[in-house]
VOGU-3710 file (C-alpha; in Angstrom, 3 decimals, decimal comma):
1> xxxxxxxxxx> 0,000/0,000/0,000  3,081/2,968/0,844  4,599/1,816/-2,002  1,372/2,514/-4,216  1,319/5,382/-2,993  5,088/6,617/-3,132  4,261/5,628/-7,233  1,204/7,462/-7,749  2,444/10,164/-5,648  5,699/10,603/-8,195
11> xxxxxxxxxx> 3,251/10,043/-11,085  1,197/12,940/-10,120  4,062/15,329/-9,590  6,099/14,411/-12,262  2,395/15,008/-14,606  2,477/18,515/-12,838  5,647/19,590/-13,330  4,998/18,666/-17,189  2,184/20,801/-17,221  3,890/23,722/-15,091
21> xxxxxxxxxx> 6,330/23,803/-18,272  3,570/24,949/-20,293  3,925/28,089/-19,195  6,940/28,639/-20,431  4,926/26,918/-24,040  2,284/29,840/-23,652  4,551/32,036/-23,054  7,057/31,322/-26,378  3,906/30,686/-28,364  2,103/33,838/-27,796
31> xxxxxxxxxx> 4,929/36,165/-28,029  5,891/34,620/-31,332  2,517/35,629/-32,966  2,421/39,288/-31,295  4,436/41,812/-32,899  8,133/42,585/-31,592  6,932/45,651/-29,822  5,056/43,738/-27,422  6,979/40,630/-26,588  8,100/41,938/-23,138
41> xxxxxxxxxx> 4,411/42,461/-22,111  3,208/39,087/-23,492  6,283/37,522/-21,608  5,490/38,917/-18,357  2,292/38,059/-18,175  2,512/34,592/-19,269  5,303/34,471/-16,005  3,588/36,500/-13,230  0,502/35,021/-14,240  1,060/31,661/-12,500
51> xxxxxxxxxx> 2,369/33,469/-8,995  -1,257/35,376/-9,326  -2,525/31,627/-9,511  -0,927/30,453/-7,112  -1,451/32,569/-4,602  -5,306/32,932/-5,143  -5,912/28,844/-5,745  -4,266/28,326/-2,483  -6,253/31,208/-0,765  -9,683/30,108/-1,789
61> xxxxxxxxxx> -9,796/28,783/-5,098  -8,715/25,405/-3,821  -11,472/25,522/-1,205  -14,318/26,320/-3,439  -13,363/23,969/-5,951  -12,591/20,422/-3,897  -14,640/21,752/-0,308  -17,655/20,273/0,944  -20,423/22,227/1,023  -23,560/22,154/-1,612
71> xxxxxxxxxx> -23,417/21,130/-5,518  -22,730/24,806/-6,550  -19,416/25,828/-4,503  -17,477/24,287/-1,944  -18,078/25,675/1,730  -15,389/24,218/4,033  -11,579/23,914/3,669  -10,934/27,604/2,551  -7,503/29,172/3,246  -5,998/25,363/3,069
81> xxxxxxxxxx> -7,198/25,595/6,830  -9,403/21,799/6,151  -6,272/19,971/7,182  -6,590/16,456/5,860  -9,166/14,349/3,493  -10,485/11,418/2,960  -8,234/9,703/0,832  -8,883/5,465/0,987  -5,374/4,525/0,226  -3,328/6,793/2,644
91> xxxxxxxxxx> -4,492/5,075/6,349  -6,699/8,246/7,297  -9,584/6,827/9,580  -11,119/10,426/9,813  -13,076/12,387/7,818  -11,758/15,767/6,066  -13,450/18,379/4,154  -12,413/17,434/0,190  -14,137/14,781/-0,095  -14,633/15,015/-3,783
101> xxxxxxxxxx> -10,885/14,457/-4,154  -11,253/11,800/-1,840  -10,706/8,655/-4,600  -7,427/9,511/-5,395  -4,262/8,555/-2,382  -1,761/10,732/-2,687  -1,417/13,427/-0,312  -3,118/16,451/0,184  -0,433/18,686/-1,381  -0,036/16,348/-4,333
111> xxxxxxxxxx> -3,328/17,012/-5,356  -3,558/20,710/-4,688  0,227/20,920/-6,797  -1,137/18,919/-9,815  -4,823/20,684/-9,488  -2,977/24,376/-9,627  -1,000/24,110/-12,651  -4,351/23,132/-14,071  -5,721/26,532/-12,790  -3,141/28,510/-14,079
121> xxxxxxxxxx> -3,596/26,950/-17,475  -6,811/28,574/-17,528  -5,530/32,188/-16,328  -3,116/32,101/-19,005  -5,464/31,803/-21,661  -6,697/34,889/-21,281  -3,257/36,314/-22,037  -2,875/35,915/-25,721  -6,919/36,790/-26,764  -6,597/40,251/-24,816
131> xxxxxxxxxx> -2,841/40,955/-26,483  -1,130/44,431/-27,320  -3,749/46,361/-25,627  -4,552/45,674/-22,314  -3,324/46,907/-18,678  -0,686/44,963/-16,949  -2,232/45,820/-13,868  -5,735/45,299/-14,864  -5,057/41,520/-16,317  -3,303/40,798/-13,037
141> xxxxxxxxxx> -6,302/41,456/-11,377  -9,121/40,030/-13,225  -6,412/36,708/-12,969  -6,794/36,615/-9,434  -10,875/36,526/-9,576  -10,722/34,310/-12,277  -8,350/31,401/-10,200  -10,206/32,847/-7,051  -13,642/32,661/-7,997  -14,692/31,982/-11,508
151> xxxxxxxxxx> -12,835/28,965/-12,070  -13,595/26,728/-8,866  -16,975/27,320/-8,825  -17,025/25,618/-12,659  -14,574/23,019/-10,995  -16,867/22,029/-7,914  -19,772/21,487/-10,535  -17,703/19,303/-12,693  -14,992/17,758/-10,917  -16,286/18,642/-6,841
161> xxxxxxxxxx> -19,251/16,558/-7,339  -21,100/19,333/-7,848  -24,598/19,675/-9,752  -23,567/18,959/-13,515  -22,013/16,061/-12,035  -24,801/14,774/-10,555  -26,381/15,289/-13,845  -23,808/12,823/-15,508  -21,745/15,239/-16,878  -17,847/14,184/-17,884
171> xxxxxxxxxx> -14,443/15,722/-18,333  -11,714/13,695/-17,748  -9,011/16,473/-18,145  -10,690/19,843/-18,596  -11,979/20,914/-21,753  -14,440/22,579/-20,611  -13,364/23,081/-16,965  -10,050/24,705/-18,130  -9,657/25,221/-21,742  -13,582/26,358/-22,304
181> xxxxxxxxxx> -13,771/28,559/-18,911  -10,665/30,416/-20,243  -12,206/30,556/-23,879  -15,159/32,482/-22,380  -13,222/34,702/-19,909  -10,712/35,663/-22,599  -13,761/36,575/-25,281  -15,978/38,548/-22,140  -11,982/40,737/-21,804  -11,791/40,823/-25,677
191> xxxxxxxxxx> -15,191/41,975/-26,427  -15,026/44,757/-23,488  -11,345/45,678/-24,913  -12,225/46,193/-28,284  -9,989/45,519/-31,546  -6,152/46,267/-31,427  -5,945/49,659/-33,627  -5,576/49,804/-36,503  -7,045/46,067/-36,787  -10,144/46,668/-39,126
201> xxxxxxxxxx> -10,575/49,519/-41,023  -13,639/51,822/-41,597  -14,860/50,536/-44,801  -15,012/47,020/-42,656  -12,398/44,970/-44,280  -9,485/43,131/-42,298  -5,794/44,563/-41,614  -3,904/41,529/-40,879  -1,202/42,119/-38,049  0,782/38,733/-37,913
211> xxxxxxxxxx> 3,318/38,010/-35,605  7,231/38,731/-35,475  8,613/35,268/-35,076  6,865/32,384/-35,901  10,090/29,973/-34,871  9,487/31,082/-31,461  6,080/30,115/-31,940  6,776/26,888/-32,859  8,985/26,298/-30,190  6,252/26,822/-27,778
221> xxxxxxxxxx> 3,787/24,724/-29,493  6,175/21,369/-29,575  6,709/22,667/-25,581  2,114/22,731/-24,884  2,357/18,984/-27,239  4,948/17,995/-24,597  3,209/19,767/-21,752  0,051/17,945/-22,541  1,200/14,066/-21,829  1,314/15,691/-18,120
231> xxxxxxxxxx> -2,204/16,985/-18,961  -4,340/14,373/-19,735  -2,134/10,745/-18,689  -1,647/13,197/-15,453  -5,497/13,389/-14,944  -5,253/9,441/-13,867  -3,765/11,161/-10,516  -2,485/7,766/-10,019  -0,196/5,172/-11,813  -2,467/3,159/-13,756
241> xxxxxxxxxx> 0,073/1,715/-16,542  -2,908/0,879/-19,095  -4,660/4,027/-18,742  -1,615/6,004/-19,093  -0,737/4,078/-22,698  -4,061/4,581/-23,861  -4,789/8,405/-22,858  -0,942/9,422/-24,066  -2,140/7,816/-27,651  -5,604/9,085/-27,741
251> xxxxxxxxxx> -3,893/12,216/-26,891  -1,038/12,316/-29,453  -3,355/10,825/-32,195  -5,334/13,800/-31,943  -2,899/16,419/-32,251  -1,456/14,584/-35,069  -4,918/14,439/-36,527  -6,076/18,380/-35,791  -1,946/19,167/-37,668  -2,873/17,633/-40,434
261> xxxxxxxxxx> -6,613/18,601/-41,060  -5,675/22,344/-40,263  -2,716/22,446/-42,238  -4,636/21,086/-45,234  -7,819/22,860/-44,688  -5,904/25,923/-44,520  -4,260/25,082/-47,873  -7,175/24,734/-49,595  -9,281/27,908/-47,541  -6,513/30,249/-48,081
271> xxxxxxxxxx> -3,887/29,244/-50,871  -0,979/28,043/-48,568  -0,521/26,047/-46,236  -0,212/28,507/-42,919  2,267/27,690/-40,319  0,277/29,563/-37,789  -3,271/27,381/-38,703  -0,783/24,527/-38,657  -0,006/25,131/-35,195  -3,101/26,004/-34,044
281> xxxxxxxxxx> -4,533/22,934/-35,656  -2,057/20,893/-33,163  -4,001/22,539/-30,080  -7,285/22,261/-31,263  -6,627/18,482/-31,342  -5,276/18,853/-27,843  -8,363/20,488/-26,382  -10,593/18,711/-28,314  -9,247/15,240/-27,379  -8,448/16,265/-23,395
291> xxxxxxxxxx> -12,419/15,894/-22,053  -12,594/12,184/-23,702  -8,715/11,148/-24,070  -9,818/8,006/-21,358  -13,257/7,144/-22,707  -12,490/6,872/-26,855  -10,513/4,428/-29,172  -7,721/5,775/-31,097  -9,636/5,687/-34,179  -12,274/7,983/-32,313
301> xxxxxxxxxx> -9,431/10,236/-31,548  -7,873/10,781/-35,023  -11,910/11,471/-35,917  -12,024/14,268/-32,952  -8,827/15,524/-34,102  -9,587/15,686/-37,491  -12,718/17,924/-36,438  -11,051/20,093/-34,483  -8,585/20,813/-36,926  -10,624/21,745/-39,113
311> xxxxxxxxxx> -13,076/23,803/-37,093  -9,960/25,941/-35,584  -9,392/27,445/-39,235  -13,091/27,935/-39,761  -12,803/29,374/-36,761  -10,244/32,016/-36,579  -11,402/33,415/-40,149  -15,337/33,708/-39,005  -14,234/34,960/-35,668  -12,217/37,518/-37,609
321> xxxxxxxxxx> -15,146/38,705/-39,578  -16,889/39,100/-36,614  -14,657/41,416/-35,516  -13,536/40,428/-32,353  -9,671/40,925/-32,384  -7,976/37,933/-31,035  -4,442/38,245/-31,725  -3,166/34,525/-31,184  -6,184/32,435/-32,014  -7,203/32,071/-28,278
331> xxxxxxxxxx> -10,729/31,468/-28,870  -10,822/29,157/-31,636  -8,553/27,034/-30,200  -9,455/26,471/-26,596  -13,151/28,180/-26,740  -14,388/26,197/-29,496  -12,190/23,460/-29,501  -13,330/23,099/-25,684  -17,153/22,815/-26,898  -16,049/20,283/-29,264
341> xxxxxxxxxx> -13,998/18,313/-27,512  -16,538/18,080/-24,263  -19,334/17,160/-27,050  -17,802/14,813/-28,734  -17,353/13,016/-25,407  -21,335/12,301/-25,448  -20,769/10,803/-29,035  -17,409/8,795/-29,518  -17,724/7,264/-25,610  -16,877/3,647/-24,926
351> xxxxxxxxxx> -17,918/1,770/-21,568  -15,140/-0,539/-22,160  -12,570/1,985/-21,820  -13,278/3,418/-18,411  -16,086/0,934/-17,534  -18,142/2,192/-15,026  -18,002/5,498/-15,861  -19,474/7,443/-18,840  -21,208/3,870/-20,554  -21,287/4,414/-24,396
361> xxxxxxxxxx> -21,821/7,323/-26,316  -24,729/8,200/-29,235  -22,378/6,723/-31,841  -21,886/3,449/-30,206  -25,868/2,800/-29,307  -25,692/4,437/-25,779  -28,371/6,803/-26,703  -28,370/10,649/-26,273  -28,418/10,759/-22,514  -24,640/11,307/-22,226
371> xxxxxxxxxx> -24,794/13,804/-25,155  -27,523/15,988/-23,457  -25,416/15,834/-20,177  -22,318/17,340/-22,012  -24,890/20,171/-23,889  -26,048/20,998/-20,685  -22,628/21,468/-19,159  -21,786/22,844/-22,027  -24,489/25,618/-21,873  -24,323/26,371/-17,857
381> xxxxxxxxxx> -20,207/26,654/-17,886  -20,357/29,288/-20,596  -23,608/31,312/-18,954  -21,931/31,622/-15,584  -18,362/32,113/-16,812  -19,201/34,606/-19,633  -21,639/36,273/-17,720  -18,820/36,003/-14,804  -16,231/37,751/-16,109  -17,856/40,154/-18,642
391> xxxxxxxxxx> -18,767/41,191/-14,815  -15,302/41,617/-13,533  -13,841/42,926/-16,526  -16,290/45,870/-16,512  -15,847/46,402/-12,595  -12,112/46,353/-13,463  -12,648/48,457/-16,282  -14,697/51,149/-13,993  -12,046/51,160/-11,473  -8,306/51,518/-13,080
401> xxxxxxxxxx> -8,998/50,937/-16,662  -8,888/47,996/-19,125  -7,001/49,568/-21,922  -3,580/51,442/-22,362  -3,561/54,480/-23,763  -3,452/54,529/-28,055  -0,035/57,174/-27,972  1,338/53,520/-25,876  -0,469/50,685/-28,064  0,885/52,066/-30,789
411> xxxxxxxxxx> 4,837/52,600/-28,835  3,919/49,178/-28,150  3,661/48,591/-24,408  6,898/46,905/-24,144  8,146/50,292/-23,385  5,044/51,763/-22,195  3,825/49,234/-19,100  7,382/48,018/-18,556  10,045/50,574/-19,657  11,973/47,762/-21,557
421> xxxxxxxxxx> 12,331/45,809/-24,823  13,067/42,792/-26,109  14,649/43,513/-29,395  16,748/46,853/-27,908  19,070/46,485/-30,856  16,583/45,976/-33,218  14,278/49,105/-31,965  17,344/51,249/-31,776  18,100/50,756/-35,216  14,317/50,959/-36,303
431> xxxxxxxxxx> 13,999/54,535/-34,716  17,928/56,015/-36,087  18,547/54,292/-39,420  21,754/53,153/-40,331  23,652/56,348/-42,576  24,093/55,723/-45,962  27,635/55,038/-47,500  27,729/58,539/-48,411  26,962/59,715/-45,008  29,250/57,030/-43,264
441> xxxxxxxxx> 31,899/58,498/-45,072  31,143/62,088/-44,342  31,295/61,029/-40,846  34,205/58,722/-41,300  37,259/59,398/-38,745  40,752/57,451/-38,286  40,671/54,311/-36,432  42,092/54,700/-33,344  44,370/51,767/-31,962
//
């Protein structure tokens, strides 16, 4: 028994730790497709973002989420002042106050570690959909009420044994707990921002503002792909050797799938075969395949993926002609992707994979029960989180301000919020141009040894 749980305990924080490095994916990716001028700004938030999380998950996020209390919010074990829970394989004979946690044995702190990275996965969202125009100081804080508040309250109903569990709702790894509650906060911020200026102009068309290094970029996709074998195998929160094989291949088969639809999708939609869809189409698998990576076949999975991938293109054009700026494809990839991914849970489904869990899904003669669970869920996580944080952003906004000023958006607010630059040879060279050879030799004088 101490040596299952010495396993599952090093499972569980070696699955965090993976998906703690996605920060540093986030961070690489989003920076790569905002201009130069802003990199600093998308850096920092992408780093400070997950000390905001922390802090506020261990505060009262954690309590809310995993506490006792009714099936809309936990009510006990705020503060991380509920001392022990119930966990069957660690020898506790008493009774704590997370409960709904209680069916996994590793300790206490194990779970809070591997459930906070998960939390700060869905702060940092945000970041890239509300890019090159919002406050430093005013993200920070709408962070802290999203981890705070926002968040766990969507957690206790799915994964706290809350109400839309009770209703027979699933998501094994949080595509709609994580990837679709960011989707909506990060649309409620970009629809109270406003476009980037300069975005679309008056006659209605689109000014396309790509993004000043795609090879960073890239990097930080391959570093989320990596990330997300912590992610979903993680979700086990124990060291089941079966269900880690299978969810790591549902998992990979999908992002292979969603590269490969988007990239040719995007081919055929646009002319070439975009490197930015392309990588986007490798996280729409992701999120798409993370609610039912331990419930599907493989062959379900490269079907999921092969959705998503496509729907993230459709996506980011539409959302684009909607005009709602999103600089890094936020929305389309965890937003929709998260809808998807959480539906297509109530159709692809398989009792034999997880039996005694979800049973089978519409397409494999389970009947639309499941499906109607997930639409439901579907429906009340986006009400409550939209509704939410359109909310706090506009409290936020009355306060201190959502937006920088458009003298600094257009400085860039590398310099403006932080003072700095990441390119200070480059900018220096952008605002004094090099003389001409004329001029250099005007100015010429003898080298000095």
């Amino acid at each position: 028994m101490d040596m299952k749980v010495a396993v599952d305990t090093m499972w569980v924080l070696f699955a965090g730790i993976l998906v703690f490095f996605m920060n540093a994916g986030f961070g690489c990716l989003e920076a790569g497709f905002a201009r130069q001028k802003n990199s600093v700004n998308i850096l920092s938030k992408n780093f400070i973002v997950f000390a905001i999380s922390s802090i506020a998950f261990w505060f009262i996020g954690w309590g809310i989420m995993f506490g006792d209390g009714n099936p809309f919010m936990g009510l006990q074990g705020l503060f991380m002042l509920g001392g022990a829970d119930n966990s069957p394989m660690t020898g506790d004979d008493y009774q704590g106050v997370y409960g709904a946690i209680g069916w996994t044995g590793v300790p206490l702190l194990a779970k809070f570690f591997f459930q906070l990275v998960f939390a700060g996965t869905a702060a940092t969202i945000v970041s890239g959909a509300v890019a090159e125009r919002v406050k430093y100081i005013s993200f920070i804080v709408f962070s802290f009420l999203l981890v705070g508040l926002i968040y766990p309250v969507v957690g206790h109903w799915i994964w706290g044994g809350g109400w839309l569990a009770g209703r027979g709702m699933w998501d094994f790894a949080g595509s709609t707990v994580v990837h679709s509650t960011g989707g909506w906060a990060a649309l409620a911020g970009a629809l109270i921002l406003g476009p980037r200026f300069g975005k679309y102009r008056k006659d209605g068309t689109i000014n396309p503002i790509p993004g000043h290094n795609l090879s960073l970029a890239t990097i930080g996709c391959f570093i989320l792909w990596l990330g997300w074998f912590g992610f979903n195998p993680g979700s086990t929160m124990a060291a089941d050797p079966g269900l880690i094989a299978h969810i790591a291949v549902t998992t990979n088969s999908a992002a292979a799938a969603g590269i490969l639809a988007a990239t040719l999708y995007s081919w055929m939609r646009l002319g070439k075969p975009d490197l930015g869809m392309t990588l986007n189409g490798c996280l729409a698998g992701l999120v798409a395949i993370t609610a039912p990576c331990a419930f599907v076949s493989v062959g379900s999975s490269l079907i999921i993926g092969l959705i998503a991938g496509f729907l993230v293109v459709e996506s980011v054009i539409r959302i684009d002609h909607l005009r709602v700026d999103d600089p890094v494809g936020a929305l389309s990839v965890h937003l929709v992707n998260g809808i998807w991914g959480t539906l297509a849970l109530g159709l692809f489904a398989q009792d034999q994979f997880s039996p005694g869990t979800t049973g089978n899904g519409l397409l494999f003669g389970g009947g639309a029960g499941l499906l109607m669970a997930q639409l439901i869920g579907v429906a009340a996580v986006g009400i409550f989180v939209f509704g939410g944080a359109a909310l706090c952003w506009s409290l936020i906004k009355a306060v201190m301000g959502v937006r920088v000023s458009l003298y600094e958006e257009i400085e860039g607010l590398d310099i403006g919020e932080h003072g700095n630059t990441a390119y200070p040879d480059f900018v220096i060279r952008k605002r004094f141009p090099l003389p001409t050879e004329h001029e250099a030799a005007a100015a010429a004088v003898p080298n000095r040894r």
